[in-house]
C-alpha positions as CSV (number, residue, x, y, z in Angstrom):
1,X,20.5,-6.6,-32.0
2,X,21.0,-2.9,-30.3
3,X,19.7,-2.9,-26.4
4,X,16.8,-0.9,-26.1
5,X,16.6,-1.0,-22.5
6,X,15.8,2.7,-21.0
7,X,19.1,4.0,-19.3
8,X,17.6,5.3,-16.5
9,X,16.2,2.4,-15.7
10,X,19.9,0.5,-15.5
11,X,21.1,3.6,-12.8
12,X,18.0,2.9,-10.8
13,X,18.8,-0.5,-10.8
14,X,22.3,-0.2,-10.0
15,X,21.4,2.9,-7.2
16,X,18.4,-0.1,-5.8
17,X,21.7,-2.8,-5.6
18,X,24.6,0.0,-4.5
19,X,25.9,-1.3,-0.5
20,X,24.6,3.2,0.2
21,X,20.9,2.3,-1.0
22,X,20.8,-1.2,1.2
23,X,22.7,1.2,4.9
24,X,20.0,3.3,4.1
25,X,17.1,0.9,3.8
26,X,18.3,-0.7,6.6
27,X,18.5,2.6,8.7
28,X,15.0,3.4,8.0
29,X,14.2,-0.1,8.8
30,X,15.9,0.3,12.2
31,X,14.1,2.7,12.8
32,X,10.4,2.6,11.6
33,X,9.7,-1.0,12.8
34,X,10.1,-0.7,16.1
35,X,8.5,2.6,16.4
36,X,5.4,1.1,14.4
37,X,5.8,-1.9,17.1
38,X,5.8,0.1,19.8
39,X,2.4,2.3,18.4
40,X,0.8,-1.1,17.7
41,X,1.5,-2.1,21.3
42,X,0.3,1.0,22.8
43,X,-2.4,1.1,20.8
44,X,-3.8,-2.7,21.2
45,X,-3.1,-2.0,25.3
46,X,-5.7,0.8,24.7
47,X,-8.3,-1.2,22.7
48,X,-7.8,-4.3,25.4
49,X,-8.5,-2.3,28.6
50,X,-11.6,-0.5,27.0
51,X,-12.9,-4.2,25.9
52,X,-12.4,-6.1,29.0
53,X,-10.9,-3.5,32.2
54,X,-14.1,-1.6,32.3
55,X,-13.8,-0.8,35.9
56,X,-10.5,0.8,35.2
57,X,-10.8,2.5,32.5
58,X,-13.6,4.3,33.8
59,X,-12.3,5.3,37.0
60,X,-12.4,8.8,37.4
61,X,-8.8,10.8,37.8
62,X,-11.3,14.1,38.4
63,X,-14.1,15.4,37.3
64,X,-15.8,13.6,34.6
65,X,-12.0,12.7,33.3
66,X,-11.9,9.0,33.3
67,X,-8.6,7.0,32.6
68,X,-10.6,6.2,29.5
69,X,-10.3,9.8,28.4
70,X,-7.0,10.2,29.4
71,X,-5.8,7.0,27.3
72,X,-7.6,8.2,24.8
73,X,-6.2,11.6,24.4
74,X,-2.4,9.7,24.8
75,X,-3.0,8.4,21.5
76,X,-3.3,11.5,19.8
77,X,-0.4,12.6,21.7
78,X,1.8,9.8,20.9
79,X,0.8,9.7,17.0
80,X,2.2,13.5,17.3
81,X,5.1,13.0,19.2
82,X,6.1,9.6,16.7
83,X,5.8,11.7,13.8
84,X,7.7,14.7,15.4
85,X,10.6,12.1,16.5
86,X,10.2,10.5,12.9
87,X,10.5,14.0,11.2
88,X,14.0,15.0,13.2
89,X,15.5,11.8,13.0
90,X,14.9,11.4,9.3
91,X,16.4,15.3,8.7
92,X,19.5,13.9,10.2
93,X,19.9,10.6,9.3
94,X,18.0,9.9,6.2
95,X,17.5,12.7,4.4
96,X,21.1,13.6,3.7
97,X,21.9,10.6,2.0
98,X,18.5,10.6,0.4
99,X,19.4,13.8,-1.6
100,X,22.8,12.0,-2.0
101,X,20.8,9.1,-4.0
102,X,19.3,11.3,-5.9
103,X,21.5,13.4,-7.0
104,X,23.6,10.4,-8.2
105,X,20.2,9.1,-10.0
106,X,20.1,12.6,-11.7
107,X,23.3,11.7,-12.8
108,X,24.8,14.8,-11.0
109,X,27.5,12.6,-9.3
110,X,30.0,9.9,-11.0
């Protein structure tokens, strides 16, 4: 009996089990859990003081700015800034051997 199995299939496998595939999983790991723990934390800090610190929260820092507003607006801030941080790190350390995995998917490397 031949083995029908697609080929590709066998060099994805192989690229999913290579020790390159694994350093980079384990780089983006490294990276994006903490950065999503940190968010979450941020963020929950956020949602806590608006439930139960009403007094601080509203305090006003001038104007009709409150530290509500100013929390607020930080989370917009930060959700840019993570994905800016997220965008350089991964040109540098990701994406180069990214396109390496790929290319040796395409079968353009041996």
């Amino acid at each position: 009996m031949s083995d029908t199995r697609d080929p590709d299939l066998t060099t994805y496998r192989d690229v999913q089990l290579s020790p390159d595939f694994s350093e980079l999983r384990r780089r983006f790991r490294r990276f994006v859990f903490p950065m999503t723990a940190l968010f979450l934390v941020w963020y929950f800090v956020y949602v806590l003081l608006a439930a139960y610190a009403h007094g601080f929260m509203s305090h006003k820092v001038g104007g009709n700015i409150t530290v509500a507003l100013l929390f607020g607006l930080g989370q917009f801030v930060s959700t840019f800034a993570i994905t800016l941080i997220y965008v350089r790190w991964a040109d540098r350390r990701l994406d180069p051997d990214a396109a390496k995995l790929r290319r040796q998917i395409e079968g353009e490397l041996q």
